[in-house]
mmJSON file of the N, C-alpha and C atoms, coordinates in Angstrom:
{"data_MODEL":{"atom_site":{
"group_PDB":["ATOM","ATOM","ATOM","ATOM","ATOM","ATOM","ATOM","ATOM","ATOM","ATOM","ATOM","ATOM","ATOM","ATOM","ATOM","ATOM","ATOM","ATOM","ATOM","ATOM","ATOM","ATOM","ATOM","ATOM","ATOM","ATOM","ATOM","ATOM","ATOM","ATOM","ATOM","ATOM","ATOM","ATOM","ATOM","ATOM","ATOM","ATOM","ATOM","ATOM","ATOM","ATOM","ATOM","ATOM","ATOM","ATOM","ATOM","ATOM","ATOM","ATOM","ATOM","ATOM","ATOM","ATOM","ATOM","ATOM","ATOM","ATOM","ATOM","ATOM","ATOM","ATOM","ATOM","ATOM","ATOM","ATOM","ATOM","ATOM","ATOM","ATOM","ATOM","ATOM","ATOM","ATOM","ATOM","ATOM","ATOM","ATOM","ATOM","ATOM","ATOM","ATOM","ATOM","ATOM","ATOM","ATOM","ATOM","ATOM","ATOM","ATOM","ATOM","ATOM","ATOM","ATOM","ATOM","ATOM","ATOM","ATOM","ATOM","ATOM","ATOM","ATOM","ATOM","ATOM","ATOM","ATOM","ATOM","ATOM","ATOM","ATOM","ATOM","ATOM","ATOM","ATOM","ATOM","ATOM","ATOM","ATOM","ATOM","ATOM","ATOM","ATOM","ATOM","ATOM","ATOM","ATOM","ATOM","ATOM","ATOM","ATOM","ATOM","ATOM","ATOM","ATOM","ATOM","ATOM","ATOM","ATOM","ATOM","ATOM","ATOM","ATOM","ATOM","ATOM","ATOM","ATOM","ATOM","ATOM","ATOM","ATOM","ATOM","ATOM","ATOM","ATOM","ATOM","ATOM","ATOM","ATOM","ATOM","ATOM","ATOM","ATOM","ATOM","ATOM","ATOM","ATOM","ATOM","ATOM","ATOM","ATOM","ATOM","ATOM","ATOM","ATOM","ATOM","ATOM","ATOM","ATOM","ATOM","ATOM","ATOM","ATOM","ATOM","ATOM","ATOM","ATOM","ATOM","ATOM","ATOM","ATOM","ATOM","ATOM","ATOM","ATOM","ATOM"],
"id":[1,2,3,4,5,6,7,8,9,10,11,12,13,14,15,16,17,18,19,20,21,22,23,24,25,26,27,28,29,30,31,32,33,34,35,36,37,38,39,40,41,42,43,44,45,46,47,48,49,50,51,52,53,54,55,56,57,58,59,60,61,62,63,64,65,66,67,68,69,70,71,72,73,74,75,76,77,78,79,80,81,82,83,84,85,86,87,88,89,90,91,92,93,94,95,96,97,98,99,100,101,102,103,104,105,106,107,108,109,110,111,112,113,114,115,116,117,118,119,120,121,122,123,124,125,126,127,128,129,130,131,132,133,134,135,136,137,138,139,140,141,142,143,144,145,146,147,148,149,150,151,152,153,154,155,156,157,158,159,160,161,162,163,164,165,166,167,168,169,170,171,172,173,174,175,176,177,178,179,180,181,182,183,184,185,186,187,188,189,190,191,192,193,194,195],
"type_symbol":["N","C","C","N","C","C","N","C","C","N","C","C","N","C","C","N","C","C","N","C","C","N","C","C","N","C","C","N","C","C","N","C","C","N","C","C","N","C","C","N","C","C","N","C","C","N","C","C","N","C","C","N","C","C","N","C","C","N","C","C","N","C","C","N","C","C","N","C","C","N","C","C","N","C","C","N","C","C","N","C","C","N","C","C","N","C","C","N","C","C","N","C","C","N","C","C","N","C","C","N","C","C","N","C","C","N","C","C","N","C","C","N","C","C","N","C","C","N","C","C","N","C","C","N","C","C","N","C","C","N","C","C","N","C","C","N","C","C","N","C","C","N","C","C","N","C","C","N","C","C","N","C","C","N","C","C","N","C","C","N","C","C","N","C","C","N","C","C","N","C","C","N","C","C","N","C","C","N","C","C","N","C","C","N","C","C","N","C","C","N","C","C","N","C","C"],
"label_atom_id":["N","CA","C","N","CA","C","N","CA","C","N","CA","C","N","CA","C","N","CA","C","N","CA","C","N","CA","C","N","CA","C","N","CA","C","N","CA","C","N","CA","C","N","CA","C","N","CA","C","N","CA","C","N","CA","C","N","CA","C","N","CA","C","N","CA","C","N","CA","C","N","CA","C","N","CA","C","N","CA","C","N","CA","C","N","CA","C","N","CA","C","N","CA","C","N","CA","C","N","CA","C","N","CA","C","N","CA","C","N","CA","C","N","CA","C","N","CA","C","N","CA","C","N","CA","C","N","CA","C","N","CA","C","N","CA","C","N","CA","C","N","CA","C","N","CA","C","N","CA","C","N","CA","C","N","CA","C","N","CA","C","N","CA","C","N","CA","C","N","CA","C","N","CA","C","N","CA","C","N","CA","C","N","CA","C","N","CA","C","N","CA","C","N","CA","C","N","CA","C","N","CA","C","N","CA","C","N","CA","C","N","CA","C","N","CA","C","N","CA","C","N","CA","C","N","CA","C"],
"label_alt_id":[null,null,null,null,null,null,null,null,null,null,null,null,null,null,null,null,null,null,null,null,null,null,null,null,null,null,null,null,null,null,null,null,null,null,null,null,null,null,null,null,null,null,null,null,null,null,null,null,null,null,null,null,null,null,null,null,null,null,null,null,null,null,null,null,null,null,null,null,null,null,null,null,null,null,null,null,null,null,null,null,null,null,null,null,null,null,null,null,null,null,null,null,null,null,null,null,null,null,null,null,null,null,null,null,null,null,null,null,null,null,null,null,null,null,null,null,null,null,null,null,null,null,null,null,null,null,null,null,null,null,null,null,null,null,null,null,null,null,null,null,null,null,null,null,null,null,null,null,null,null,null,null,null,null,null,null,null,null,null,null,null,null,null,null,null,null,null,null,null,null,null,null,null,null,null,null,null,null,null,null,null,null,null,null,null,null,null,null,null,null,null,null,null,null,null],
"label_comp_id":["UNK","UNK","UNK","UNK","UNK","UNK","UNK","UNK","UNK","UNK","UNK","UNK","UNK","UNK","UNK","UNK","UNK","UNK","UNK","UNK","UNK","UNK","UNK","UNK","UNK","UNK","UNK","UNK","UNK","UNK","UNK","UNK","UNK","UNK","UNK","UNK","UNK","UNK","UNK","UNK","UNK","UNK","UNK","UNK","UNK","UNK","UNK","UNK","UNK","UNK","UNK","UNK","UNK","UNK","UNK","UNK","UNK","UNK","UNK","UNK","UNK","UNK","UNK","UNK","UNK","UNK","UNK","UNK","UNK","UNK","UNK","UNK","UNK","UNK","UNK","UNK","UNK","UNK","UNK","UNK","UNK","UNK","UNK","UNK","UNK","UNK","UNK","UNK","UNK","UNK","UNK","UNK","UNK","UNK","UNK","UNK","UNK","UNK","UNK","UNK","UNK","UNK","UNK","UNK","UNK","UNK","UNK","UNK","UNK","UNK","UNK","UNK","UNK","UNK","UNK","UNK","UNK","UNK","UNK","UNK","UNK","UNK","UNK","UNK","UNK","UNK","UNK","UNK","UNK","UNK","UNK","UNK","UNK","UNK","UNK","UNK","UNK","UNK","UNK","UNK","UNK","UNK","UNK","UNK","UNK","UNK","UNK","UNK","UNK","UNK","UNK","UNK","UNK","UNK","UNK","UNK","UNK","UNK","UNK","UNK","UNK","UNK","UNK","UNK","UNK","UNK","UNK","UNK","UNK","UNK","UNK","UNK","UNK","UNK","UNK","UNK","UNK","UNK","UNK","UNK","UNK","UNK","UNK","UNK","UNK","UNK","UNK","UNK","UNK","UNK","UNK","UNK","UNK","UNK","UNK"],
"label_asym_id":["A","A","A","A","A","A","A","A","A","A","A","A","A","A","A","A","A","A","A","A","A","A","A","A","A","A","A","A","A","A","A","A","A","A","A","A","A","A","A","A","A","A","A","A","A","A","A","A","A","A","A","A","A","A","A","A","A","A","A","A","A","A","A","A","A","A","A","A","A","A","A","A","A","A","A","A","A","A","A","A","A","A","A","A","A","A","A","A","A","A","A","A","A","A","A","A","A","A","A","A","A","A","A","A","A","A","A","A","A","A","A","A","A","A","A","A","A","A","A","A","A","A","A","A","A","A","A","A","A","A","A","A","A","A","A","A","A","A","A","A","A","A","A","A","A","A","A","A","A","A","A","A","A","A","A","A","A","A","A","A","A","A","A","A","A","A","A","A","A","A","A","A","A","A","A","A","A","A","A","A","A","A","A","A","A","A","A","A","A","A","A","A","A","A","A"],
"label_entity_id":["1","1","1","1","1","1","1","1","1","1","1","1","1","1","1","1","1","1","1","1","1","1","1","1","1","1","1","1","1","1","1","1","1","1","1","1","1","1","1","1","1","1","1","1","1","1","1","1","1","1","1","1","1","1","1","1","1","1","1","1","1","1","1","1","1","1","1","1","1","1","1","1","1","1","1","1","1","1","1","1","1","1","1","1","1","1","1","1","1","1","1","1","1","1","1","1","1","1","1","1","1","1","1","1","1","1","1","1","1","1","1","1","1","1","1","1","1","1","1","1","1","1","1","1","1","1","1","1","1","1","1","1","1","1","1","1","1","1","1","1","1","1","1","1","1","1","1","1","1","1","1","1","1","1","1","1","1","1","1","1","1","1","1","1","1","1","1","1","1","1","1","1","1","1","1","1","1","1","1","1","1","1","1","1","1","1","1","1","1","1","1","1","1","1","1"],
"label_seq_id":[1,1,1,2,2,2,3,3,3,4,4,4,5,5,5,6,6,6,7,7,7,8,8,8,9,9,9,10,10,10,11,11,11,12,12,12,13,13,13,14,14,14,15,15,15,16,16,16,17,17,17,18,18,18,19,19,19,20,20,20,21,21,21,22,22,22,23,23,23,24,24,24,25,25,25,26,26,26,27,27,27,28,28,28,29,29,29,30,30,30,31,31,31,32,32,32,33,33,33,34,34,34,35,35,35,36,36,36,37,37,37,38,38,38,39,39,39,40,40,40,41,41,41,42,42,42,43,43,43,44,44,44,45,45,45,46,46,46,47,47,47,48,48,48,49,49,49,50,50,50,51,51,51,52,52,52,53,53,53,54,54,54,55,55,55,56,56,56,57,57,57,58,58,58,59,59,59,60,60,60,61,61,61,62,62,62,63,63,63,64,64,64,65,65,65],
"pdbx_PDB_ins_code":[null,null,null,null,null,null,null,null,null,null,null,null,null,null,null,null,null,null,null,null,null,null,null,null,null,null,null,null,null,null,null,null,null,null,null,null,null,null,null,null,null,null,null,null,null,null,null,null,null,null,null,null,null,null,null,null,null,null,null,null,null,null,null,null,null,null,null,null,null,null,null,null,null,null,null,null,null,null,null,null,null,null,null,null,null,null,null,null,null,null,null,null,null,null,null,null,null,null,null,null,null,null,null,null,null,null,null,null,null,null,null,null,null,null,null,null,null,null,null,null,null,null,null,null,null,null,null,null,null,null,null,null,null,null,null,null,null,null,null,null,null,null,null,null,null,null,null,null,null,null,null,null,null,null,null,null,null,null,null,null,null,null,null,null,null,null,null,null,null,null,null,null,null,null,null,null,null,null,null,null,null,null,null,null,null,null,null,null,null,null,null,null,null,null,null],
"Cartn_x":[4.731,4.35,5.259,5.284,6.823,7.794,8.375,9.568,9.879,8.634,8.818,8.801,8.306,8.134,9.326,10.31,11.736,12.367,12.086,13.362,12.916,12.006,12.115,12.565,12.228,12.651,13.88,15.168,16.299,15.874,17.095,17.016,17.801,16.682,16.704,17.937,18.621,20.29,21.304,20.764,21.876,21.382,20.491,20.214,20.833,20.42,20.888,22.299,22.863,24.507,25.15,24.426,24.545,24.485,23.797,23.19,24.432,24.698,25.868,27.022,27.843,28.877,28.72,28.073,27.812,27.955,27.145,27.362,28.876,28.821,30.838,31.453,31.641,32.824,32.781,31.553,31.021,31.679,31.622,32.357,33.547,34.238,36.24,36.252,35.745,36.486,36.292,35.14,35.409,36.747,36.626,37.575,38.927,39.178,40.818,40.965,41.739,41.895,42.356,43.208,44.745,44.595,42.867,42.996,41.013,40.602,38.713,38.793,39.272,39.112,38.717,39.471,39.488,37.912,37.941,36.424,35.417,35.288,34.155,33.913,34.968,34.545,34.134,34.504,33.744,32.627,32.114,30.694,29.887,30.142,29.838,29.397,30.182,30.429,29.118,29.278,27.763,26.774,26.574,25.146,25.014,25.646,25.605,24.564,25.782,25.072,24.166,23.588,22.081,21.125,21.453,20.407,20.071,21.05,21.235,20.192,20.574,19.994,18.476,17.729,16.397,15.987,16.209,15.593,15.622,16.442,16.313,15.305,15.5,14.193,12.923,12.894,11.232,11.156,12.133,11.448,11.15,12.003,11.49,9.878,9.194,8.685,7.282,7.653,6.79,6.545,7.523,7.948,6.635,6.923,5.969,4.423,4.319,2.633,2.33],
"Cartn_y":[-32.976,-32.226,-31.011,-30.067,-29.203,-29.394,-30.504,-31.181,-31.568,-32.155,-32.038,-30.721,-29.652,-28.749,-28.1,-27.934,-27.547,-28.019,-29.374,-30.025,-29.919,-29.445,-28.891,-27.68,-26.698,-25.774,-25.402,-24.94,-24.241,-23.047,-23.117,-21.997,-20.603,-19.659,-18.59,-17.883,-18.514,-17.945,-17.761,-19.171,-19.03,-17.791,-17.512,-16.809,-15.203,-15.054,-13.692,-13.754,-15.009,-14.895,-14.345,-14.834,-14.037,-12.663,-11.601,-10.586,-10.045,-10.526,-9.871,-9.96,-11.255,-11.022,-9.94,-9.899,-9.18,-7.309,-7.274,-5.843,-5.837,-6.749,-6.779,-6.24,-7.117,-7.364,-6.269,-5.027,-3.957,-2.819,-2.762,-2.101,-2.183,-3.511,-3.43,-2.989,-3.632,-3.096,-0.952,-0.658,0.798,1.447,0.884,1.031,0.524,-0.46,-1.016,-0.819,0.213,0.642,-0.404,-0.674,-1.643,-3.35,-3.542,-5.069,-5.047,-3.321,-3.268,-4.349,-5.143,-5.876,-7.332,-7.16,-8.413,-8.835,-7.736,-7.787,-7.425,-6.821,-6.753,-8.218,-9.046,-10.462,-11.016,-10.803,-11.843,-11.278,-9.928,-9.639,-10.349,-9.866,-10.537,-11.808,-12.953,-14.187,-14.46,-13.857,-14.139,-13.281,-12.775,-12.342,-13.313,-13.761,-15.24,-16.263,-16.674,-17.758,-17.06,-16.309,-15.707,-16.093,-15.788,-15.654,-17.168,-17.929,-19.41,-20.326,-19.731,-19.539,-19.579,-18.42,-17.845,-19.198,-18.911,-19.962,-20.653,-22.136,-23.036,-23.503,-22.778,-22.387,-22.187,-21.443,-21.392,-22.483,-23.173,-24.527,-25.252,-26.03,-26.885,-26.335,-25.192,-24.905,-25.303,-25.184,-25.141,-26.966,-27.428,-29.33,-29.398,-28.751,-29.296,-28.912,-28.333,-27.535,-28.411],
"Cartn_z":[43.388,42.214,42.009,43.104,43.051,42.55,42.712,42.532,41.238,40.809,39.17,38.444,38.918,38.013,38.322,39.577,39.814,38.802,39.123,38.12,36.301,36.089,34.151,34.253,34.812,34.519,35.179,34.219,34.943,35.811,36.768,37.601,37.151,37.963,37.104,37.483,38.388,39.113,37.465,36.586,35.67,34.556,34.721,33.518,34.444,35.828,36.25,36.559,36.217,35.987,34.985,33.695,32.716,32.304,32.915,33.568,34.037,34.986,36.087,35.324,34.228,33.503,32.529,31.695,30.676,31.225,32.211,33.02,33.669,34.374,34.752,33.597,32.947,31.723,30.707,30.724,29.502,30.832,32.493,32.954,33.25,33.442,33.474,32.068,31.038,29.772,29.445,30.005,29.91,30.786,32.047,32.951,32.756,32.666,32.077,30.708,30.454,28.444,27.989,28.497,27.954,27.345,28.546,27.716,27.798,27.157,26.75,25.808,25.127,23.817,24.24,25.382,26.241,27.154,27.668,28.469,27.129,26.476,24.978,25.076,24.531,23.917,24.795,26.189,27.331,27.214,27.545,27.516,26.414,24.972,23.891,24.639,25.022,24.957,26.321,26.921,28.055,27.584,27.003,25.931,25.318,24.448,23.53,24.189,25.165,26.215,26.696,27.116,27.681,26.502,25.264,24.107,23.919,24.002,23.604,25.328,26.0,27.388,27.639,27.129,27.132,25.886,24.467,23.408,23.901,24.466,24.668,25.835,26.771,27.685,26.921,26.349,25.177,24.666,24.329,23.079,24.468,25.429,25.92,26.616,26.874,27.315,26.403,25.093,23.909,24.377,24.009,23.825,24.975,26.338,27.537,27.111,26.264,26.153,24.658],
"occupancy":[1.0,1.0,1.0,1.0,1.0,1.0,1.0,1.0,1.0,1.0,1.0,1.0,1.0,1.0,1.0,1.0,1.0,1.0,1.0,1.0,1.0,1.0,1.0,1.0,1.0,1.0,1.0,1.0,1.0,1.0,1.0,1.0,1.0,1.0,1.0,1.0,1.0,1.0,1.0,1.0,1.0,1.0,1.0,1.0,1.0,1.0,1.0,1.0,1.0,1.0,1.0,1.0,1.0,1.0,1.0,1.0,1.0,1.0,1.0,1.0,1.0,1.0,1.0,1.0,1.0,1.0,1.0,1.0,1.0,1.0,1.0,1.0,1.0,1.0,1.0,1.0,1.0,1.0,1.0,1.0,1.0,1.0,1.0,1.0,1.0,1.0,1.0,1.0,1.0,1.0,1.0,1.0,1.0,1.0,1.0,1.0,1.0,1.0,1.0,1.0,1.0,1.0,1.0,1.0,1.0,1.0,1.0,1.0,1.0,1.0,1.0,1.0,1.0,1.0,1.0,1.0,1.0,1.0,1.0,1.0,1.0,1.0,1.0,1.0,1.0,1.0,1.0,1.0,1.0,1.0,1.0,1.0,1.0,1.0,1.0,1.0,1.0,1.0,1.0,1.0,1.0,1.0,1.0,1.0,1.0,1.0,1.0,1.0,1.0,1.0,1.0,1.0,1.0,1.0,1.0,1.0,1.0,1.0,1.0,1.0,1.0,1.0,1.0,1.0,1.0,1.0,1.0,1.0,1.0,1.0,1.0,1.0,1.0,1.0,1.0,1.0,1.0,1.0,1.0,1.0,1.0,1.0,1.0,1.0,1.0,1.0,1.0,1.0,1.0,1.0,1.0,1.0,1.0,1.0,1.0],
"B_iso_or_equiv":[0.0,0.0,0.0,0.0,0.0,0.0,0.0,0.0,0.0,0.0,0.0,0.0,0.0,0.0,0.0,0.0,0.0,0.0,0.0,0.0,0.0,0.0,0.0,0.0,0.0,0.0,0.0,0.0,0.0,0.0,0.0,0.0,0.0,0.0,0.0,0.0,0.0,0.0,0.0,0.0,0.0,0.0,0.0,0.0,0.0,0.0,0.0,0.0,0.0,0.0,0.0,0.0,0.0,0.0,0.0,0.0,0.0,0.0,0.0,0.0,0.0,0.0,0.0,0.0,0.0,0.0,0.0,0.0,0.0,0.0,0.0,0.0,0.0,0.0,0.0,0.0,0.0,0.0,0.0,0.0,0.0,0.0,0.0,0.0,0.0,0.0,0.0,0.0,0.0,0.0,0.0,0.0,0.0,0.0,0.0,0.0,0.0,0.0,0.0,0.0,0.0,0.0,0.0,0.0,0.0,0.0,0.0,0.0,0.0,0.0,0.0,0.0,0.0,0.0,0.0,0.0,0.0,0.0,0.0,0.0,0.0,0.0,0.0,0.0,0.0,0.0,0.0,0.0,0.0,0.0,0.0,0.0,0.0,0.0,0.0,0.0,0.0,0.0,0.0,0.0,0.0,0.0,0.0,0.0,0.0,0.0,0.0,0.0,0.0,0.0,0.0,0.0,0.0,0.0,0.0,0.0,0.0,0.0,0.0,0.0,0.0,0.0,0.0,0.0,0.0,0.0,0.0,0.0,0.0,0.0,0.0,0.0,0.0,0.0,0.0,0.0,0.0,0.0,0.0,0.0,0.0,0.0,0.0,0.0,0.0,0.0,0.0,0.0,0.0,0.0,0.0,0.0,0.0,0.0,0.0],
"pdbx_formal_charge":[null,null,null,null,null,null,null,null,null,null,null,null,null,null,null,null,null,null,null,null,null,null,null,null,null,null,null,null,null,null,null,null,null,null,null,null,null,null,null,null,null,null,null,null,null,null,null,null,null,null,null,null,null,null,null,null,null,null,null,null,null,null,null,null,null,null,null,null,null,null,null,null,null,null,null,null,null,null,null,null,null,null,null,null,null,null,null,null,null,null,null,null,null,null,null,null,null,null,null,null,null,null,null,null,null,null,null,null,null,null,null,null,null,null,null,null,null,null,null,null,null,null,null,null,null,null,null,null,null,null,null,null,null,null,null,null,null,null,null,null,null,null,null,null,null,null,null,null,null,null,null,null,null,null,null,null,null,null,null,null,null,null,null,null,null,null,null,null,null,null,null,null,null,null,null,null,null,null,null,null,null,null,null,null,null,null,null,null,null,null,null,null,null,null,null],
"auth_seq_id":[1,1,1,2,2,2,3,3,3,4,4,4,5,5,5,6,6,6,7,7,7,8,8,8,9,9,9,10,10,10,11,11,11,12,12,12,13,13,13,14,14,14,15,15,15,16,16,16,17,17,17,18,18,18,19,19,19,20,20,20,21,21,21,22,22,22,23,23,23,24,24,24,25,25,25,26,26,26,27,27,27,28,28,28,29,29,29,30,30,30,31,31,31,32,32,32,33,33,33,34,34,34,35,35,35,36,36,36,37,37,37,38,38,38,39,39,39,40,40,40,41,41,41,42,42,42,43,43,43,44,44,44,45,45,45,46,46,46,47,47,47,48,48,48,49,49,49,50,50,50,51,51,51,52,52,52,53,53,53,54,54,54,55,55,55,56,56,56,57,57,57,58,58,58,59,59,59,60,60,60,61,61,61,62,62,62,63,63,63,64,64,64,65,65,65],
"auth_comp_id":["UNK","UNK","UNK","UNK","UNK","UNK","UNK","UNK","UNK","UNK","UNK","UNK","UNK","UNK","UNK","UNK","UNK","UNK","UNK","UNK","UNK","UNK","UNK","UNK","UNK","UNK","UNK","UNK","UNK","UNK","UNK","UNK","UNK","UNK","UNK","UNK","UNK","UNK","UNK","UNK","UNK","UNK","UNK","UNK","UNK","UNK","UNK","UNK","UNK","UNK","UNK","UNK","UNK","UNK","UNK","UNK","UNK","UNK","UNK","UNK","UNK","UNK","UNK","UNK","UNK","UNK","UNK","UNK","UNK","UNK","UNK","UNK","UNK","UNK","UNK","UNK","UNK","UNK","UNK","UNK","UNK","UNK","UNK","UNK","UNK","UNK","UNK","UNK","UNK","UNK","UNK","UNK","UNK","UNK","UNK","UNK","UNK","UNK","UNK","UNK","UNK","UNK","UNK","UNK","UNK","UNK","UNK","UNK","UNK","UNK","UNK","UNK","UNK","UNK","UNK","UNK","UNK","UNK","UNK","UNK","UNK","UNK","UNK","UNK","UNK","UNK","UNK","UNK","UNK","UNK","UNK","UNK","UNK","UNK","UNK","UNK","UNK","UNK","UNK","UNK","UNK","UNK","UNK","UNK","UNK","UNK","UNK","UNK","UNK","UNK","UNK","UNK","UNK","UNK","UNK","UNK","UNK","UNK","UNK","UNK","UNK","UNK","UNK","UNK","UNK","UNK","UNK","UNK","UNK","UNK","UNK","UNK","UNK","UNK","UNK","UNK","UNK","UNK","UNK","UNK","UNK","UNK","UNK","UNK","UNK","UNK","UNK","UNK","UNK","UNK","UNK","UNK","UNK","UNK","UNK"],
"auth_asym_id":["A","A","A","A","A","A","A","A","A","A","A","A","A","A","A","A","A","A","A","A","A","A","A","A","A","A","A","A","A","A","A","A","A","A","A","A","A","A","A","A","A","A","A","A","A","A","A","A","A","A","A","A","A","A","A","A","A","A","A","A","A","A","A","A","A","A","A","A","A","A","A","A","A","A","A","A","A","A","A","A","A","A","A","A","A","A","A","A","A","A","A","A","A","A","A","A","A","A","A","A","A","A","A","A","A","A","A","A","A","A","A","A","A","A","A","A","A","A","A","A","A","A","A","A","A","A","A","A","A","A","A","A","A","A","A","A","A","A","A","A","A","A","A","A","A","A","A","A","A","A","A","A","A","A","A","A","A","A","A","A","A","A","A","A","A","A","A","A","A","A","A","A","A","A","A","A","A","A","A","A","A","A","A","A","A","A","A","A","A","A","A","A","A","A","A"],
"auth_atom_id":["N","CA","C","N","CA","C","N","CA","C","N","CA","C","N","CA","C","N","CA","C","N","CA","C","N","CA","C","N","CA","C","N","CA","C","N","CA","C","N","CA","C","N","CA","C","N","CA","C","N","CA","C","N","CA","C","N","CA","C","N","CA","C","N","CA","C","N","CA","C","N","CA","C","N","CA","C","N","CA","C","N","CA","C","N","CA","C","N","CA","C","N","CA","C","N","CA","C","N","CA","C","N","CA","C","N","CA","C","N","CA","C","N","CA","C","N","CA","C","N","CA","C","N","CA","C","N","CA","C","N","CA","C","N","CA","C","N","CA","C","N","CA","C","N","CA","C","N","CA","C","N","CA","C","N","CA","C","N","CA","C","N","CA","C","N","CA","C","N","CA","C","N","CA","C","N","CA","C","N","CA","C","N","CA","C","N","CA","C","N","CA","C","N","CA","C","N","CA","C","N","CA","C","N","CA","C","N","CA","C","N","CA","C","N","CA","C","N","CA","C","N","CA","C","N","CA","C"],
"pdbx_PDB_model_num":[1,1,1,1,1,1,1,1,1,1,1,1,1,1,1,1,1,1,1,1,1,1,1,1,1,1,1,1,1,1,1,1,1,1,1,1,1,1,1,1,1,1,1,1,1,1,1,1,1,1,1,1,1,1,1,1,1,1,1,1,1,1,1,1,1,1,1,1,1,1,1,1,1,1,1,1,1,1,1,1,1,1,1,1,1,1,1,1,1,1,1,1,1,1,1,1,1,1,1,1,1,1,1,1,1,1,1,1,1,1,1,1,1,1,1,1,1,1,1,1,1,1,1,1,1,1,1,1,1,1,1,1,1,1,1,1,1,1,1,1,1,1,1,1,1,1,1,1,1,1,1,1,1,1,1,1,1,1,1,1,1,1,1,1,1,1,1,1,1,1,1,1,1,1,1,1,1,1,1,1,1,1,1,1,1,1,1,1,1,1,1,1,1,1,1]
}}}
């Protein structure tokens, strides 16, 4: 019974990956001037995927109820 409920729901490692880029990538870009434009869009870009991340997690959650 565990085992099924592991396997619907993602693990929550990927969502606190997202977490950890987004905080990375918002501090090299304060810290490295020369290429902040560069780390912005990555941050941007794992916020994205976090947001896209969390919803999709809610619908299937909805789909199961």
């Amino acid at each position: 019974m565990q085992d099924l409920e592991r396997n619907k729901k993602p693990p929550i490692k990927t969502e606190f990956l997202f977490q950890i880029g987004i905080i990375f990538f918002i501090i090299l870009g304060a810290i490295i001037k020369q290429a902040s434009w560069l780390f912005w869009i990555l941050a941007i870009v794992c916020a994205v995927c976090w947001i896209i991340f969390v919803e999709k997690r809610k619908k299937e959650e909805e789909k199961d109820k």
